[in-house]
N, C-alpha and C positions, 0 to 999 in steps of 0.2 A: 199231744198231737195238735191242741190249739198253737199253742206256742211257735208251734216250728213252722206253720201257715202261715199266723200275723207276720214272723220275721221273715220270711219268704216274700212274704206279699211286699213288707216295707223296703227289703234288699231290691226287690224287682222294679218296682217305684221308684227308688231313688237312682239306680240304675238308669231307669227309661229319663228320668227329669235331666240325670248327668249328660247322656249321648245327645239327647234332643237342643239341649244349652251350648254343646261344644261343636254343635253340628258346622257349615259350612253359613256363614254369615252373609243372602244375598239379599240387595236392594237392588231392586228396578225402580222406583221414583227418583224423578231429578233431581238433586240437591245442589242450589247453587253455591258456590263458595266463596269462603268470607274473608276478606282483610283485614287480618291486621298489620295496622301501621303503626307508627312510632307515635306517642301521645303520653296523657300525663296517667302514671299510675295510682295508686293508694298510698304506695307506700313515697313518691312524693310528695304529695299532698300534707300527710303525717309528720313527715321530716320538715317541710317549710314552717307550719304552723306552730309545730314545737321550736325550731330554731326562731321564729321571730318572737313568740311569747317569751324567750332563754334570752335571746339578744338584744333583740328590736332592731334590727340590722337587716337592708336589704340584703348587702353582697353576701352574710352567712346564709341568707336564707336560701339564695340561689345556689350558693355552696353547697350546702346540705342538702338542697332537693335533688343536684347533683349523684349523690352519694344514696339518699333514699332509705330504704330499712337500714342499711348499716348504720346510719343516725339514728334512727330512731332507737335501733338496739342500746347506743351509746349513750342514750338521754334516760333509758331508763333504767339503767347501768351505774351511771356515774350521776352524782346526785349534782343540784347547781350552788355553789356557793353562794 
């Protein structure tokens, strides 16, 4: 008899925690909204650094920040001779 209450009770509870989480999601505070604009990422950043430490070259560097993680993948991919 214990058994079938605890599991009752914990089925009810997670129930109630589920309907209450999927409920209807309202905000009334103002939330003002953010831009974003074009700007430099990480994964430029990564790419430049490693292409100039590889090359010493501006134009690769600009190259490659161009391109962004796909360099970066490449660099750590392919080893440097």
């Amino acid at each position: 008899m214990q058994k079938k209450t605890g599991k009752r009770m914990f089925c009810s509870i997670f129930i109630l925690l589920l309907l209450t989480s999927c409920g209807p999601d309202v905000h009334y505070a103002y939330v003002q909204p953010v831009y974003y604009g074009p700007g430099v990422g990480l994964g430029t950043i990564i790419a430049v650094v490693i292409s100039w430490s590889r090359n010493r070259s501006i134009l690769w560097a600009i190259i490659h920040g161009i391109l962004g993680w796909l360099y970066v993948i490449y660099a750590i991919l392919v080893p440097k001779k």
